[in-house]
C-alpha positions, 0 to 999 in steps of 0.5 A, a space after each residue: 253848331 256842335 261842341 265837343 265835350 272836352 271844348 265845353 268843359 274847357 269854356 266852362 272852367 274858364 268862365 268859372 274862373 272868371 266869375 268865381 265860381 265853380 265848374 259845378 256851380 256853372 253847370 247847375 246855374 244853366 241847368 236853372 236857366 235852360 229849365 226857365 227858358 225853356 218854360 217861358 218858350 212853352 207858356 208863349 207858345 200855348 198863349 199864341 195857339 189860344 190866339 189863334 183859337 179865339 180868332 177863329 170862333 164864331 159870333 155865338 162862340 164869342 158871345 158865349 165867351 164873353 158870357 162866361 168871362 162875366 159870370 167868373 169862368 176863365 177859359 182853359 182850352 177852345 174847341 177841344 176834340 177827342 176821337 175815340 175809336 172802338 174796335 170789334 173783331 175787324 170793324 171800327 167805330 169812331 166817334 169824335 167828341 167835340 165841345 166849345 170850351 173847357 173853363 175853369 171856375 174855383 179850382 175846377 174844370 168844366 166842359 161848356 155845352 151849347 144846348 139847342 132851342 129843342 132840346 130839353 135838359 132832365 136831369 132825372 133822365 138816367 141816360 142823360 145823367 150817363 151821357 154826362 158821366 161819359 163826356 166828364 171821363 173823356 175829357 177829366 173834367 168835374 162838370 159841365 156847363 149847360 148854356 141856352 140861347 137866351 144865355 143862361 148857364 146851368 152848371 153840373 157838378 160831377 165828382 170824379 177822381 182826378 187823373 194824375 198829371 205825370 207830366 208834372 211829376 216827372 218835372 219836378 222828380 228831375 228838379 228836385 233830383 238835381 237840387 240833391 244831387 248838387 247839394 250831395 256834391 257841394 257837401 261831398 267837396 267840402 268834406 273833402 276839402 276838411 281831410 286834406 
C-alpha cells in the first residue's frame, strides 16, 4: 500500500489534532517507535537463527555447550565460518576457517576449539602461538578456548585491539542526530512564538 505524501501529512495533522500534540511531536514519536520495532524485529530474528543453530549441533557439540554453560561462558554465535581467499596473479587459494563456537565470558570473546585425542597443545611452539594469533584476527576475538575430550577447558588470552563496530555508530549518529534536530525545532517554535 502507497501513501502519497501530501495524504500522510494530512492524516498526520489530523491525528496531532486529536491528541494534542503537534505535527512534529508525531513525526518524531514514530520515528521512536519504528526504531523500536524495528529493533524487537531484528533481536527475534537473531534468537530464532540461534535455535536453528542449536537444533542442528552434534552430541559432542552439545555436550560442549553444556560444558561451557556450567563454567560460566555464554554462547555468542555457533558454528561460525569464514572463507578467506588469497589471490596470486591468476590462481586462487581458499581456505575456510571453521570453529564450534564463539563465547563470551567477562566482557570478552573467545573462539571454542575442539582439540583432538592426538594432538598436543605447546604453547611455546612459535607456529602454534602464530596459528592462534591468525584465528583471534579473523574472527576479532581476544582468546581461544581449548577443550579436550575428557572435557577440560584451557582458555588463552590474547590482546588485540578491538575493531570498532560501525554499525553502532552509525545507529547512534542517527539517533542522536534526530534528538538535536528536534530539540533545535522545539526551541526554534518557541522562540518564534515569543516574537510574535
Amino acid at each position: 500500500m502507497y501513501i502519497k505524501k501530501e495524504n500522510l501529512c494530512i492524516l498526520l495533522n489530523k491525528l496531532s489534532e486529536v491528541v494534542s500534540l503537534s505535527f512534529y511531536d508525531l513525526g518524531f514519536l514514530f520515528l521512536i517507535i519504528g526504531v523500536i520495532l524495528f529493533y524487537n524485529r531484528f533481536t527475534k530474528y537473531k534468537k530464532n537463527r540461534q535455535m536453528e543453530m542449536f537444533a542442528s549441533l552434534g552430541k559432542k557439540e552439545q555436550e560442549l555447550l553444556e560444558n561451557l554453560e556450567e563454567k560460566g561462558y555464554k554462547i555468542k554465535k555457533i558454528n561460525p565460518d569464514i572463507s578467506v581467499i588469497i589471490e596470486e596473479d591468476y590462481k586462487t587459494y581458499s581456505d575456510n576457517f571453521r570453529f564450534p563456537f564463539i563465547v563470551n565470558k567477562n566482557k570478552n570473546d573467545y573462539l571454542v576449539k575442539m582439540r583432538k585425542e592426538k594432538e598436543s597443545i605447546r604453547i611455546s611452539s612459535s607456529r602454534y602461538r602464530k596459528g592462534l594469533l591468525t584465528e583471534c584476527s579473523i574472527f576479532n576475538v581476544q582468546g581461544i578456548v581449548v577443550a579436550d575430550t575428557t572435557g577440560k577447558l584451557r582458555e588463552f588470552n590474547i590482546n588485540l585491539p578491538k575493531k570498532r563496530l560501525l554499525p553502532k555508530l552509525i545507529l547512534i549518529s542517527i539517533i542522536t542526530f534526530s534528538a538535536g534536530f528536534y530539540i533545535a525545532l522545539r526551541i526554534f517554535e518557541y522562540l518564534s512564538q515569543g516574537v510574535k
